[in-house]
VONUMAR-561959 format. One record per residue (C-alpha): x negated, y negated, z negated. Coordinates in pm, whole numbers, padded with zeros to 5 digits, always signed. Each point is the difference from the previous one (the first is absolute). Layout:
% VONUMAR-561959
XYZ
...
% end
This chain:
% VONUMAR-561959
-10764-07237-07608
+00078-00367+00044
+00403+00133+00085
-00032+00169-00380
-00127-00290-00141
+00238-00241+00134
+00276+00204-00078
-00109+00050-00362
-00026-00389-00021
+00355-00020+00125
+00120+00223-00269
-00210-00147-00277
+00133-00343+00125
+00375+00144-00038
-00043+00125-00344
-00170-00340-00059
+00327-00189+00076
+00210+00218-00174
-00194-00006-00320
-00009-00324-00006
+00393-00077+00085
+00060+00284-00250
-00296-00030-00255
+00029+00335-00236
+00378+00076+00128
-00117+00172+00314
-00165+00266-00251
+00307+00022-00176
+00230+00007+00321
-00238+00300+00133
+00025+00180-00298
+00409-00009+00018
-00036+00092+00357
-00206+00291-00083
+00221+00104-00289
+00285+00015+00223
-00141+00190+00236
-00138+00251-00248
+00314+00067-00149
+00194-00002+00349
-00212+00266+00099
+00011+00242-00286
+00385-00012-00041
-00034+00044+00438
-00219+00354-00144
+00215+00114-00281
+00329-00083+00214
-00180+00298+00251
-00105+00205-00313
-00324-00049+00041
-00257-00158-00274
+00073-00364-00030
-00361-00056-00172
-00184+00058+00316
+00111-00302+00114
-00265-00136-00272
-00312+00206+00178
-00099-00125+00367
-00069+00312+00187
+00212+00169-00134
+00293-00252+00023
-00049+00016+00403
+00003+00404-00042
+00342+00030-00191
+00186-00269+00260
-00098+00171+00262
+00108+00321-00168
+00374-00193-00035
+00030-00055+00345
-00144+00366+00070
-00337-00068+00204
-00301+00153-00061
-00255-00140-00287
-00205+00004+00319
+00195-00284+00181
-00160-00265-00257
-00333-00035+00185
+00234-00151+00286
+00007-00295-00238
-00374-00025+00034
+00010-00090+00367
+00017-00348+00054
+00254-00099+00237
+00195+00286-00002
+00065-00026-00379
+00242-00246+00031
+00203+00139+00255
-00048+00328-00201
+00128-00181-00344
+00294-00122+00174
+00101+00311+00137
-00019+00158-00354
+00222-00221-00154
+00270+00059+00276
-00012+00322-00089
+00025-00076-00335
+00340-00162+00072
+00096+00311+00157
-00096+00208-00297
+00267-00225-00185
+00243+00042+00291
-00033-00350+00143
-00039+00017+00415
+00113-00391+00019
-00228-00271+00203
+00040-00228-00267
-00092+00250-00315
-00325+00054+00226
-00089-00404+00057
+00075-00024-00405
-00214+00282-00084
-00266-00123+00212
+00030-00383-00104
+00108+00028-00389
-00201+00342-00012
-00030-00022-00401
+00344-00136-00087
+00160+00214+00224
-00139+00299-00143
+00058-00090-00370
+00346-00068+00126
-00007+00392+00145
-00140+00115-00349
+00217-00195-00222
+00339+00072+00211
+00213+00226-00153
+00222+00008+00346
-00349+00102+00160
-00048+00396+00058
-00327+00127+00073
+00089+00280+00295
-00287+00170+00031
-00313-00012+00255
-00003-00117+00343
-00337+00094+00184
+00061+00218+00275
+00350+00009-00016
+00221-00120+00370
+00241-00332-00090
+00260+00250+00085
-00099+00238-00293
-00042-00285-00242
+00306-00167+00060
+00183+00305-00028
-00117+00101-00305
+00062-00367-00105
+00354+00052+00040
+00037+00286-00146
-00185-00100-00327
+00226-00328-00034
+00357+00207+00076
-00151+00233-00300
% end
């Protein structure tokens, strides 16, 4: 309990320092933030022709990405473990540049890193071509169908 308790203090002492550098702009700079990554997301969903609005309900939000990169609604109480939810959210955003046809290192680091701004930037594209699910699917099947969706 004491671990909790420290680590709670460390938090509250963050947000401390940043209101207080910041003052009411840190509300302001979060709401922007969360704007951005509202609207990211539902032009991600309607670029997949899927409901861009569920982006705006939580469960539900979880539910539809994981129905763009064709997993199970099932595979969402994977985020609920606590370790493995991390690796698990990284994984699902590579594949998420492979639903967009990107299978470069440095489209996976960005994805990872600038998660929001790189997805906004996969919403907003107009160069950017949603391909289709990946789940399940060999690299070898993926990348050909890949190719043959950009010669088309």
């Amino acid at each position: 309990m004491e671990k909790m308790n420290g680590l709670v203090e460390f938090f509250a002492g963050i947000y401390q320092s940043l209101y207080a550098f910041m003052g009411d702009g840190l509300f302001i700079t979060l709401a922007v933030l969360a704007f951005i990554a509202v609207v990211a997301q539902w032009r991600l969903y309607e670029k997949a022709n899927l409901p861009g609005y569920a982006c705006l309900v939580p469960v539900w939000n979880v539910a539809i990405f994981l129905k763009l990169l064709g997993r199970p609604w099932q595979h969402m109480f994977y985020l609920l473990i606590p370790v493995y939810n991390i690796y698990f959210m990284m994984k699902l955003y590579i594949e998420l540049c492979h639903c967009f046809g990107k299978r470069n290192i440095v489209d996976y680091v960005l994805v990872i890193l600038f998660n929001g701004f790189y997805i906004l930037n996969l919403g907003l594209s107009y160069e950017e071509k949603y391909y289709g699910p990946v789940y399940g699917k060999s690299a070898t099947e993926g990348n050909k169908e890949v190719a043959s969706a950009q010669l088309a």
